[in-house]
C-alpha positions in Angstrom: 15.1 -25.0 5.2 16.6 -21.9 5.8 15.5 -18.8 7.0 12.4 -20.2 8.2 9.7 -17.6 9.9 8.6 -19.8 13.4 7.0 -17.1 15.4 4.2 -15.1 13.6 4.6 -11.6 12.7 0.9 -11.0 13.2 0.1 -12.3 16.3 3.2 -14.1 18.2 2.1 -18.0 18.1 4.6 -20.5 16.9 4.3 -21.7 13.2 4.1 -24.8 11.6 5.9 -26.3 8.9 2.7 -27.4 5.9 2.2 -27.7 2.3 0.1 -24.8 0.9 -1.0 -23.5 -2.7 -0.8 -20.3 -4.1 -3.1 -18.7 -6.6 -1.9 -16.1 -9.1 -3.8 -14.1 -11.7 -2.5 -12.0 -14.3 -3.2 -11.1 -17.9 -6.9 -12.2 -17.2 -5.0 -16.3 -16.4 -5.3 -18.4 -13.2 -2.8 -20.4 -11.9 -2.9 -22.6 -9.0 0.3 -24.3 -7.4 0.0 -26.5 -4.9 2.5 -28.4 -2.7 4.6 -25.2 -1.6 6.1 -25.4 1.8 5.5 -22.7 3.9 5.4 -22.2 7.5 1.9 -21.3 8.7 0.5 -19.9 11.4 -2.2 -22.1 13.5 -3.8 -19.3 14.9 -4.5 -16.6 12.4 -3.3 -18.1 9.5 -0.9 -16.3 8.2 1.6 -18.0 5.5 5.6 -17.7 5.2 6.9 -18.9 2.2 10.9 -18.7 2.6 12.4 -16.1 0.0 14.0 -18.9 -2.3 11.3 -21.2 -2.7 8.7 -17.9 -3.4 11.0 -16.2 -6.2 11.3 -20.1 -7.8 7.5 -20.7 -7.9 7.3 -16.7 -8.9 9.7 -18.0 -11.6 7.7 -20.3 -12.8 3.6 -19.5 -12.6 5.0 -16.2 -14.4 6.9 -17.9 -17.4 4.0 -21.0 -17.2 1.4 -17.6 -17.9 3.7 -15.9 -20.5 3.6 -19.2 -22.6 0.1 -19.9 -22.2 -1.3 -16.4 -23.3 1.3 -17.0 -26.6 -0.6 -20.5 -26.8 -4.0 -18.5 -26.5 -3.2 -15.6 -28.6 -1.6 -18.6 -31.3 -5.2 -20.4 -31.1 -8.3 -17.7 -30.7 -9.2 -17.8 -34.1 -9.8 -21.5 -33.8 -11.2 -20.7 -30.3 -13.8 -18.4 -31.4 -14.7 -21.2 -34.6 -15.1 -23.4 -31.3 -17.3 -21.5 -29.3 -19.8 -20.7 -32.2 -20.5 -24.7 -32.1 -20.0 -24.8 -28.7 -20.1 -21.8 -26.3 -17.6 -22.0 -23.1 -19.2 -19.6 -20.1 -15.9 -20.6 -17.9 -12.9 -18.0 -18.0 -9.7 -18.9 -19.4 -8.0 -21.1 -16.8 -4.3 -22.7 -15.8 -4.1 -24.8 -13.0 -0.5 -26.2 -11.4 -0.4 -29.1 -10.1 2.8 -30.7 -8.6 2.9 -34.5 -8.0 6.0 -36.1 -6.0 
């Protein structure tokens, strides 16, 4: 990949190439993605996603959320019917998972 970060900005040691996830929250939705290469730091921890891979899983959590709060929006009234038989105590959720 290109443009890959191998010494860490925080603290000098040289990073490793690993599969991370990210978790995003916005307009009170969770996403997870998982299987994002990064290199990582061994020592501290710190995580460099290279610029074209972040702004395409950017790209994607953000238009996965937009759709999924139109589902939401679409469906409360049938939510709320639910919840009155049922009630839910876990927080709307979206998780991302990407299989090879």
């Amino acid at each position: 990949m290109k443009g890959l970060i191998t010494i860490c900005s925080e603290c000098g040691t040289r990073t490793e190439l690993q599969e991370i996830s990210i978790e995003f929250e916005r307009k009170g939705i969770r996403a997870t993605m998982s299987g994002i290469l990064a290199m990582v730091c061994p020592n501290c921890g710190e995580k460099y996603v290279p610029g074209d891979i972040a702004g395409d899983v950017i790209d994607v959590v953000s238009r996965t959320i937009d759709e999924t709060e139109g589902l939401l929006k679409r469906t409360e009234a049938h939510r709320k019917s639910l919840l009155l038989v049922r009630p839910l105590s876990a927080a709307k959720r979206l998780e991302l998972i990407l299989a090879p």
